[in-house]
N, C-alpha and C positions, 0 to 999 in steps of 0.2 A: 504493500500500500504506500509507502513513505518515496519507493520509486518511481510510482505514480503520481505520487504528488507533486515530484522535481522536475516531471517532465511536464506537467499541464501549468504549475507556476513559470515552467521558460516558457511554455505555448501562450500562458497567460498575459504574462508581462513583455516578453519580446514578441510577441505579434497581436494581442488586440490593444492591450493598455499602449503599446506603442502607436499601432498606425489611429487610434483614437487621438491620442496629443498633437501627431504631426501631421496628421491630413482630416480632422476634423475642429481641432481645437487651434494649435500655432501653436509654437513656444518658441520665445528665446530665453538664452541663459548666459549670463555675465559672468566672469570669472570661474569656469564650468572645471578650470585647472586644478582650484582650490575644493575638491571635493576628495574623499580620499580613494585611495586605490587598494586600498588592504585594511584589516580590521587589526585590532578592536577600534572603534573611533564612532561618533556621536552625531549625528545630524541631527541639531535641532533648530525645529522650523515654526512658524505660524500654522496657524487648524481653522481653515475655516473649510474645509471640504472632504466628503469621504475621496477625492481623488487625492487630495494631498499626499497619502504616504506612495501610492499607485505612482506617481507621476515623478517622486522625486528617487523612487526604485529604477525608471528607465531613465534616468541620468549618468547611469553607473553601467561600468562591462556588464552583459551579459553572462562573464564569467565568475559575477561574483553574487549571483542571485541566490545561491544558495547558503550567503553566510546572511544577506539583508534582512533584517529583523524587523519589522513596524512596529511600535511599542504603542498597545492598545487595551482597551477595557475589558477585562472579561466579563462584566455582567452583561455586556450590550456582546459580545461579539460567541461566546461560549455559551448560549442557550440548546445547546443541544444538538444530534441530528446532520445532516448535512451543512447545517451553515456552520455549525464550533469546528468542523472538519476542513471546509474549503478555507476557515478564518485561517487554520494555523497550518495549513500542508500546502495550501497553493497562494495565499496572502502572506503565509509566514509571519504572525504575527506570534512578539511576545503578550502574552495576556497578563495584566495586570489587577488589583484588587482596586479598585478607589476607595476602599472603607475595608478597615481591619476588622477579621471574625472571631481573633483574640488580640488579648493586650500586647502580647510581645511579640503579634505577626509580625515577618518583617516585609512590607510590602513591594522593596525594593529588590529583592534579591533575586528575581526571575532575572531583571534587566542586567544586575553584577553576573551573572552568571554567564550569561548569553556574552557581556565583553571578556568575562574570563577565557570565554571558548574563541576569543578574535572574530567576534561577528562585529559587524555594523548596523547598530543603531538609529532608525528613525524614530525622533522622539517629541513629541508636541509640550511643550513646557505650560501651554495655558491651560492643560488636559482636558481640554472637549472643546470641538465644534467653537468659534465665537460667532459675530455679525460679521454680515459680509466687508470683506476689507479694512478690516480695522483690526486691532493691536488690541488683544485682551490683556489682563494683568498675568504674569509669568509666576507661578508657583515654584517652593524650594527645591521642588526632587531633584532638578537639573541640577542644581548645586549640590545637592546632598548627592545625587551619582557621580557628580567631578568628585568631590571632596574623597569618595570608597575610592574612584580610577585617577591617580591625579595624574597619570602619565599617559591619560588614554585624552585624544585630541577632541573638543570640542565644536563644529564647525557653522557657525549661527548661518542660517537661509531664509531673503525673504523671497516669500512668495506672493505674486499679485495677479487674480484673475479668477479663481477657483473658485470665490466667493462668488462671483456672479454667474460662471461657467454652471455649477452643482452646489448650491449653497443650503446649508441644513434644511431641510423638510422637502428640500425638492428632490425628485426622483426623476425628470425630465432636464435632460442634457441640453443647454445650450450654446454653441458655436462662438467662444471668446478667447481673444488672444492672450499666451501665458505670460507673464514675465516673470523669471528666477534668479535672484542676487543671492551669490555666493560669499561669505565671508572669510576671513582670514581663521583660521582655527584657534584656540582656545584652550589654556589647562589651568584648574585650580589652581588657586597661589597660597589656600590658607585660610579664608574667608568668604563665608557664603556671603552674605549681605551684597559685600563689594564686587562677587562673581558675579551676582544676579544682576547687579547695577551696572557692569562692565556687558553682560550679554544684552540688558535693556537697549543701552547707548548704543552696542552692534548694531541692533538691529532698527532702530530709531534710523541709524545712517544707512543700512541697505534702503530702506523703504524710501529715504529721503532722494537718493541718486534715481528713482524713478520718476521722480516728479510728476507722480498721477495725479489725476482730476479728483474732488471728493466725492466719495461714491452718495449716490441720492435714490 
């Protein structure tokens, strides 16, 4: 089953998720250099769309779809059935807890583990969905997972279009062009606070070198 899964996630992702972006959707992508080429290392990006983690998985070889992780909810994606199975063998998702079901779960430790193994992380720091185009508030785990990996690379992305392309509650695709700002990478120095304020300011200046319209 697991061999199955490896080859419908490359059918998945290297041929519909792709020819979706580039001949349905557009994308371009800035500093596309600054992405990494081997794991363990951290993509973390803005959420406003379920293609979000899709889209920035076909930004990377095709060779290396089997370490790409999407770091996602288990109570929304693990319901059971064919869908808890297509989430984690052909999305390849790590599923995570958003609400601990004892005191000293550690809810981080699916993600530590998946870098312990050199996979690469897709990781949404606002953890769900926000409004379309817009910057939600960035919660600690991204720093509480620098602070466990501090040698593992960091690498802030903004993305802009997805909100309006597939934006929460819609299930009908609309034809809008992508733009994706790549950032300079990233390791904890010691402090959350000032990591979290440091990836803020990131990404404040990805967003800003696009000089988009305000979304309305």
């Amino acid at each position: 089953m697991r061999l199955i899964g490896l080859v419908l996630r490359l059918l998945f992702y290297g041929v519909v998720v792709r020819l979706v972006v580039l001949f349905v959707l557009g994308l371009n992508v800035r500093h596309r250099e600054r992405l990494p080429l081997k794991g363990p290392a951290i993509i973390a990006a803005n959420h406003n769309s379920h293609l979000d983690a899709m889209v920035l998985a076909t930004l990377l070889p095709l060779r290396l779809l089997p370490r790409i992780r999407p770091v996602a909810a288990a109570d929304y994606f693990l319901r059971g059935g064919l869908r808890s199975w297509f989430a984690t063998e052909v999305v390849g998702i790590v599923p995570i807890r958003r609400q601990r079901t004892q005191p000293d779960e550690d809810l981080l430790a699916p993600v530590q583990a998946a870098l312990e193994r050199a996979e690469i992380l897709i990781f949404f720091p606002e953890g769900t969905r926000g409004d379309p185009e817009q910057l939600g508030e960035f919660k600690s785990g991204l720093a509480r997972l620098a602070e466990r990996c501090p040698d593992v690379p960091v690498i802030p992305v903004f993305m802009h279009g997805l909100g309006k392309a597939l934006p929460r509650g819609d299930w009908v695709l609309v034809p809008f062009f992508l733009d994706v700002f790549v950032g300079m990478p990233m390791r904890f120095a010691g402090d959350r606070a000032a990591f979290m304020a440091d990836y803020r300011a990131r990404m404040d200046a990805l967003r800003a070198d696009g000089s988009f319209a305000p979304w309305d």
